[in-house]
C-alpha positions in Angstrom: 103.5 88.1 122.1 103.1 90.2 118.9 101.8 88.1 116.5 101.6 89.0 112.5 98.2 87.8 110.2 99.8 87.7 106.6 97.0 87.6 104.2 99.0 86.8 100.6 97.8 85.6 97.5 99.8 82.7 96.4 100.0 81.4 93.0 99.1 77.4 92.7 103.0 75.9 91.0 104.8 78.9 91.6 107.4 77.7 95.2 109.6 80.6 95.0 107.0 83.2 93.6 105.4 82.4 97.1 108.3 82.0 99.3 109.6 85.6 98.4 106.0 86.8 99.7 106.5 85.0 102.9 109.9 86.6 103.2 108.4 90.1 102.4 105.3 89.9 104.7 108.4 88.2 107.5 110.8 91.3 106.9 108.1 93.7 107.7 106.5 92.2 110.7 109.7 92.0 112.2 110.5 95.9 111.5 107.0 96.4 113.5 108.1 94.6 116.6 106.5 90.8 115.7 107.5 87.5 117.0 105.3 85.4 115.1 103.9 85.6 111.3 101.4 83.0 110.9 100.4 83.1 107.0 97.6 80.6 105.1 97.2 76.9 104.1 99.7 75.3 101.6 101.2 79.0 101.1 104.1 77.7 100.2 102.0 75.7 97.4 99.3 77.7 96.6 95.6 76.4 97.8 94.6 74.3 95.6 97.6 72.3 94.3 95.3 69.2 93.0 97.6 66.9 91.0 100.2 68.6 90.6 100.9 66.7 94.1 100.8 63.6 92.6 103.8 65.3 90.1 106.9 63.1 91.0 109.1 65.6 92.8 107.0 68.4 93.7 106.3 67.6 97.4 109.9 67.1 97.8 110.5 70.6 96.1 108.0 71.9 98.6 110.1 70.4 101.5 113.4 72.1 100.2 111.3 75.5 99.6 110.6 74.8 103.1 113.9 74.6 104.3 115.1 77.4 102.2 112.7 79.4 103.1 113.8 79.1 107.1 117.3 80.0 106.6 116.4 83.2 104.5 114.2 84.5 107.6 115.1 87.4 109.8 116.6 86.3 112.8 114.5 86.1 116.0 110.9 85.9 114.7 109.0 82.7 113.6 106.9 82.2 110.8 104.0 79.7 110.7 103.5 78.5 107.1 101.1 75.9 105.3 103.0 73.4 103.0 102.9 70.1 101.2 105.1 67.6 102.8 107.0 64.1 102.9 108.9 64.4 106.0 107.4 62.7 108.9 104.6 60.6 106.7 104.0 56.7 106.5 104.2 55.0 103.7 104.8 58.4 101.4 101.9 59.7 101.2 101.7 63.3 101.7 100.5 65.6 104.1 98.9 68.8 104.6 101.5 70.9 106.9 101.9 73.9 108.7 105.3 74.2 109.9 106.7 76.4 112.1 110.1 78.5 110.9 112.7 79.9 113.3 116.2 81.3 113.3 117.0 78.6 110.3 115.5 76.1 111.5 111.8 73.7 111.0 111.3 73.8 114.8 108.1 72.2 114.3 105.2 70.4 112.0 101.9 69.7 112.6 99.7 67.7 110.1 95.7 68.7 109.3 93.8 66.3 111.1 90.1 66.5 109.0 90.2 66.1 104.8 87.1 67.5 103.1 85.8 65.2 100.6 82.7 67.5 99.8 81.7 70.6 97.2 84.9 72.0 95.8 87.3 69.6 98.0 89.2 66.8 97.5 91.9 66.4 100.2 91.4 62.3 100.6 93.0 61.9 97.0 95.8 63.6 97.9 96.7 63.6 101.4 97.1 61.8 104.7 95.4 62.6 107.6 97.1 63.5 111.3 98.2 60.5 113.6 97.8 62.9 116.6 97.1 66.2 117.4 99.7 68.3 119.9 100.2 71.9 120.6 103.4 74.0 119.4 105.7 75.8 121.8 107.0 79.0 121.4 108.4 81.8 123.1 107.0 80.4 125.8 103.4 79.8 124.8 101.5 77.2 123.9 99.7 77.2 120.6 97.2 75.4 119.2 97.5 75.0 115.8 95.2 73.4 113.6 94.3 73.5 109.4 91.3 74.9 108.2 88.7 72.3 108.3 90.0 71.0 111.7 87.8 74.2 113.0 84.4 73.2 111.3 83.9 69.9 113.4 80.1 70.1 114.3 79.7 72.7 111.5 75.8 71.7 109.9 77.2 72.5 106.5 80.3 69.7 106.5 80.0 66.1 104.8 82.7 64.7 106.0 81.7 62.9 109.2 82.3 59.3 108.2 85.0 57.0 109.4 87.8 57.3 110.9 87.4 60.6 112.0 83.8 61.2 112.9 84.5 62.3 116.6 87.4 63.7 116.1 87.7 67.5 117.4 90.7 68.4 117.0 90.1 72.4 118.3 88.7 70.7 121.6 92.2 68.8 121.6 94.1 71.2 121.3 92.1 73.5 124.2 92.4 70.1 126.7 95.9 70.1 126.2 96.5 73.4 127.6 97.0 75.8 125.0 97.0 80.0 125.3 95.7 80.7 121.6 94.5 78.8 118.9 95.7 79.1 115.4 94.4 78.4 111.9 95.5 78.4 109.1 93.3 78.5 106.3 92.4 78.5 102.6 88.4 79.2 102.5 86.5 79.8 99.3 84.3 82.6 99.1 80.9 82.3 99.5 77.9 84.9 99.9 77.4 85.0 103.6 80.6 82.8 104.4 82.9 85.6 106.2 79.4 85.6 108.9 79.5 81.7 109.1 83.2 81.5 110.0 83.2 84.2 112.7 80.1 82.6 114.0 81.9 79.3 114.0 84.7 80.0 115.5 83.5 81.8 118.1 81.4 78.8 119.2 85.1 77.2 119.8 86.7 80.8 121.9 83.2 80.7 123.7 83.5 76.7 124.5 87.2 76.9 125.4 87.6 80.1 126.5 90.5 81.4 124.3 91.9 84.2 122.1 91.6 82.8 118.9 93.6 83.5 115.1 92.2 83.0 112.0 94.3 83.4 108.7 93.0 82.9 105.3 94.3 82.9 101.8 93.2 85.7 99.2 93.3 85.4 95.4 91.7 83.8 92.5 92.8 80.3 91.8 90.9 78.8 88.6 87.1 78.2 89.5 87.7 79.1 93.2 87.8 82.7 95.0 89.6 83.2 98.1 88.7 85.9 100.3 91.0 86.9 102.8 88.9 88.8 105.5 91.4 86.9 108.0 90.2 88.2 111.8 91.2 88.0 115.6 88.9 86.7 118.4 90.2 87.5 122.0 88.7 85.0 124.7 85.4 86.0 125.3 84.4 86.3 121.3 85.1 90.0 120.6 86.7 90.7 117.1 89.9 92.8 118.1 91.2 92.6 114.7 89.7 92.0 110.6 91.8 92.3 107.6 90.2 93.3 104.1 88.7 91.0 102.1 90.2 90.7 98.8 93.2 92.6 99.3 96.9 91.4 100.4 97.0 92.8 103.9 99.6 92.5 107.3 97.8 93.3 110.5 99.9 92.9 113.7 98.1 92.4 117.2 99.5 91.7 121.1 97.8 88.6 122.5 98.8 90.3 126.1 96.5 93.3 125.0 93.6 92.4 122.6 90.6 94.9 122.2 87.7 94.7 120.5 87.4 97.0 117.4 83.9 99.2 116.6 85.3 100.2 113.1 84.3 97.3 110.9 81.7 97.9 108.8 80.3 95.0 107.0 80.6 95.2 102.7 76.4 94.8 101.1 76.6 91.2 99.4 76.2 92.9 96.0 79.8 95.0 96.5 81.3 91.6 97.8 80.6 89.5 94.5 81.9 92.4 92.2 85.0 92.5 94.5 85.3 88.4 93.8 84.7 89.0 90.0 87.5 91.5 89.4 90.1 89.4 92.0 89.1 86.3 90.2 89.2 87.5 86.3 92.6 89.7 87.6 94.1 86.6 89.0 93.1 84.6 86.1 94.6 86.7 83.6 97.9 87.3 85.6 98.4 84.0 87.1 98.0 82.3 83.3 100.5 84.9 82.4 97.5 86.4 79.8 97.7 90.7 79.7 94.6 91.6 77.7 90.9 91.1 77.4 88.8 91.5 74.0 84.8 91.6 74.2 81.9 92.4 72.5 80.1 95.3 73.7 76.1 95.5 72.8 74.9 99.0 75.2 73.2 96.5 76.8 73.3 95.7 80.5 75.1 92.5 80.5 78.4 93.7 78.2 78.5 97.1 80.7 79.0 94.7 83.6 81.4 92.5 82.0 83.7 95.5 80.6 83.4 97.4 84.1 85.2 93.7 85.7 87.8 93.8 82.8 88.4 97.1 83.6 88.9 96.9 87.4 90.3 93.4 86.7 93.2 94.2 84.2 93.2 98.0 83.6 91.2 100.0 81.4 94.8 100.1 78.7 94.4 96.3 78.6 90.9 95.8 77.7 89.4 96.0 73.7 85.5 96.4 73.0 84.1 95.7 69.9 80.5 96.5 68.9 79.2 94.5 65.9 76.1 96.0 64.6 73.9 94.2 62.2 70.7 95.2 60.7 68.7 94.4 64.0 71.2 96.6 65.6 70.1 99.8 66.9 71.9 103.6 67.1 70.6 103.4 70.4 72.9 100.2 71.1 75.7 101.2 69.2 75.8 104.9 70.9 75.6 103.5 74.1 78.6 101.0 73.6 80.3 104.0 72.5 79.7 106.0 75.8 80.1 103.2 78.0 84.2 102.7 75.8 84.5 106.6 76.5 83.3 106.4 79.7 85.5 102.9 81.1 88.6 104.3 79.1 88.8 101.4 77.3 89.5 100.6 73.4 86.9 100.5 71.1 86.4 99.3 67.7 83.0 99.5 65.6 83.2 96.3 63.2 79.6 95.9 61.3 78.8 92.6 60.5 75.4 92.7 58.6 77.3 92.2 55.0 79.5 89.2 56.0 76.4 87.8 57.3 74.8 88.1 54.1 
């Protein structure tokens, strides 16, 4: 089976905004021969939604985007998608979804099994956790779909090992139950050094289990957090056979019949990693908030350069003003070089001297 990673960058709120990538990223898998699209955690949401869950009538708007979403789908390919959802829950508390979309139709749901309740998470406040934990048919496979943290059982670095859920594996479920590929969906922050952490980790589970494994993650910047992409394919003994970009909106199509392992990646230094999370996160921020333009105060020294170089990259050398404000502790020196570094960036620049308001 062909199967389609879509790496998309949602926006947190915005149902439809996020539905019409799906259906773009859908469209063009299928013109490439795919029978499967499997996209990120609460895509249809946006990763993280926080309290706007606890907004009467947005899970239920989620559910309808849902549906919606299935009928507007090519016919004959399936789409795996991450969602908020009522339907199938106890007592109406929420779950975290992933749902998978065929030929009009919800053919099937699964629920995340583990909630982080550590660093930047919160899923306890919001959601309920899995009552089981079963494999998805399709096309004649079996597939083992899980959520995110459902892959870091036994990871050192999780907090979350408490009751009920302490030895609950849900990966090594879903392997005992038969599957022929696992699947995750996933919205992981970026960390330094994380992309290395999660290939390691999941290749613990393809190396345990003994099966081709897909990994999907979210990019884009969401408020405080930084979503990488850098979404990959393990076939059964470990190999990576395929690696999106990190930071970048990609589709990346690969056979499960006929995995290879790749030589072409090349690792990014950890310096040209953060500079690519500064300008996705600042671009985001600005777009997503519906802001066009950034103003700052350019100095000539080191610390203005590398904020006006992330505007820059971020929003577009038209959209970003620099002002220099010299006083009498000013020097040419400094004000020269904020002029350079303007004429350099393509940016505005304004020279506003501040030494007689200040007396």
């Amino acid at each position: 089976m062909r199967i389609a990673l879509a790496q998309i960058n949602p926006t947190v709120g915005d149902l439809q905004g996020n539905s019409n990538l799906l259906l773009a990223a859908t469209r063009e898998a299928a013109q490439h021969g795919a029978r499967l699209v499997v996209a990120s955690e609460l895509a249809i949401s946006g990763y993280p939604p926080r309290d706007l869950l606890h907004r009467e009538g947005f899970a239920d708007a989620c559910d309808q985007t849902v549906s919606a979403l299935a009928s507007a789908l090519p016919a004959g390919i399936g789409l795996l998608v991450g969602h908020p959802t009522l339907r199938s829950g106890s007592a109406g508390r929420i779950a975290n979804a992933a749902s998978l979309l065929c030929d009009g139709q919800i053919v099937s749901t699964i629920h995340k099994t583990l909630l982080p309740n550590y660093d930047v998470f919160d899923e306890r406040r919001y959601f309920r956790a899995a009552d089981s934990i079963q494999p998805i048919e399709f096309d004649g496979l079996r597939l083992g779909v899980h959520i995110c943290e459902d892959a870091w059982w036994g990871a050192p670095s999780t907090r979350y090992h408490d009751e009920p859920q302490r030895h609950v594996d849900p990966v090594a479920q879903l392997a005992q139950a038969g599957v022929d590929c696992l699947i995750n969906l996933s919205a992981s922050p970026f960390e330094r050094g994380k992309q290395n952490r999660r290939q390691e980790l999941i290749r613990r589970h393809v190396e345990r289990h003994q099966k081709p494994f897909v990994f999907v993650n979210q990019i884009g910047g969401n408020d405080d957090l930084v979503f990488d992409g850098n979404s990959f394919v393990l076939d059964a003994s470990g190999r990576v056979c395929e690696q999106l970009p990190g930071f970048e909106s990609a589709l990346a199509i690969v056979d499960l019949t006929d995995l290879s392992p790749t030589n072409s990646i090349v690792p990014p230094r950890s310096e040209a990693e953060q500079i690519d999370a500064l300008i996705l996160g600042l671009g985001d921020y600005v777009r997503k908030c519906g802001f066009t333009d950034c103003v700052l105060g350019l100095s000539g020294g080191i610390d203005s350069t590398l904020a006006a170089y992330i505007a820059a990259k971020a929003v577009g050398a038209e959209h970003v003003h620099g002002i220099a404000m010299p006083s009498r502790y000013s020097s040419q020196h400094s004000i020269d070089d904020a002029r350079s570094l303007a004429e350099n960036l393509g940016i505005g620049f304004d020279l506003i001297p501040i030494d007689a308001m200040h007396n």
